[in-house]
C-alpha positions as CSV (number, residue, x, y, z in Angstrom):
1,X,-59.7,11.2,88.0
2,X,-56.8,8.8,87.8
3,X,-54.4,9.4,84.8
4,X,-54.8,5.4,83.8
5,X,-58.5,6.2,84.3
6,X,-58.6,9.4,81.7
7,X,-56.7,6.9,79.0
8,X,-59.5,4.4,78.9
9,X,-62.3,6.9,78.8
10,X,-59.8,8.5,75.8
11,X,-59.7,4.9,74.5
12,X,-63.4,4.7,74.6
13,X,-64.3,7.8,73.1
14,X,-61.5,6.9,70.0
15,X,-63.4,3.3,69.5
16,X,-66.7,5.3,69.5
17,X,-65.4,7.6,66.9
18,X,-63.6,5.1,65.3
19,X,-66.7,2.9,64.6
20,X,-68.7,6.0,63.2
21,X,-66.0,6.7,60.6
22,X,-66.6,3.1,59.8
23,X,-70.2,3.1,59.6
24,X,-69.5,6.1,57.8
25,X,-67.5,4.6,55.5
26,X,-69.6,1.5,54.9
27,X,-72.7,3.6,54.2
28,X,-70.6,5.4,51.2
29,X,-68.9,2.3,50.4
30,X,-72.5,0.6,49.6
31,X,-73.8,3.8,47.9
32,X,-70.5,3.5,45.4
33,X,-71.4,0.2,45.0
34,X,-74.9,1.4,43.4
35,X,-73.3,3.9,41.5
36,X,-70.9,1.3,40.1
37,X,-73.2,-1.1,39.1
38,X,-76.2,1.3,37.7
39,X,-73.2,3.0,35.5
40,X,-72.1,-0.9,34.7
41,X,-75.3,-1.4,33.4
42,X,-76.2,1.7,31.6
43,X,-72.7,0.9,29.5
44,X,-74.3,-2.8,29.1
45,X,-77.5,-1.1,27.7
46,X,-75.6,1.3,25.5
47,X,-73.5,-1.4,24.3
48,X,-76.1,-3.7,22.7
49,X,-77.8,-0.7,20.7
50,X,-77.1,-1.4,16.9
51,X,-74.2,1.0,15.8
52,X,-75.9,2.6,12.6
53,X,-74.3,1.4,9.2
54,X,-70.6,2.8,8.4
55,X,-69.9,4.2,12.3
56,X,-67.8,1.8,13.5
57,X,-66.7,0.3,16.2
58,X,-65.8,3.6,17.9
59,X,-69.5,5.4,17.1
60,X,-70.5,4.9,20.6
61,X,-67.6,7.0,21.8
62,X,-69.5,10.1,20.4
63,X,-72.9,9.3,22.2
64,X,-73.0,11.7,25.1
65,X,-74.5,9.2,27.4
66,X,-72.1,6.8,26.6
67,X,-69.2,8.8,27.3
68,X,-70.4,11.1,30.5
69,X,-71.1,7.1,31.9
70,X,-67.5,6.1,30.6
71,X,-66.0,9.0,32.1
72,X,-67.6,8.7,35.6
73,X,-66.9,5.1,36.1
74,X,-63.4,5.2,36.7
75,X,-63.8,8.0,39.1
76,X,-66.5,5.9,41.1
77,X,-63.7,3.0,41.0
78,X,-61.4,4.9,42.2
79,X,-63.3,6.4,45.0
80,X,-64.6,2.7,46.5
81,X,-60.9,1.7,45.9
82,X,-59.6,4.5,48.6
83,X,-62.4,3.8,50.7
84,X,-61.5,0.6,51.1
85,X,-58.1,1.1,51.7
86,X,-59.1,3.6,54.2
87,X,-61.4,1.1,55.9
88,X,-58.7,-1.3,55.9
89,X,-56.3,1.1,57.7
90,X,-59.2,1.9,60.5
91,X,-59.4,-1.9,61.3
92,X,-56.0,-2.6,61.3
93,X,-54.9,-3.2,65.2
């Protein structure tokens, strides 16, 4: 083969990968995006449950529930936030 010949098949085989990573990276992007909202609404649920008598604004803080949500959210933002960025850098020209 031609040298000009080997760099489109190269090119070719790097679009195919290329688009895989992004379907990859859609397919987790979406499944983040469940995560995220089920959590959101767990916290939502939580949040409306009457805080017995004398606990205060910060009872719910205590609840394990509550706080193993609490804690994962930010980690699930953080995840769909480098995703994005990294699906961002794959379609950039």
């Amino acid at each position: 083969p031609v040298s000009g010949e080997d760099d489109v098949l190269m090119s070719e085989a790097e679009r195919e990968a290329r688009r895989q990573r992004l379907e990859d990276i859609d397919d987790r992007i979406a499944s983040l995006q469940t995560d995220i909202a089920a959590s959101e609404e767990a916290l939502k649920a939580l949040l409306v449950i009457p805080v017995p008598e004398g606990g205060g604004p910060l009872a719910m803080a205590d609840d394990p529930t509550f706080r193993e949500v609490a804690d994962r959210l930010p980690k699930l933002l953080s995840d769909l936030r480098a995703l994005e960025d990294e699906r961002a850098e794959l379609q950039a020209p």
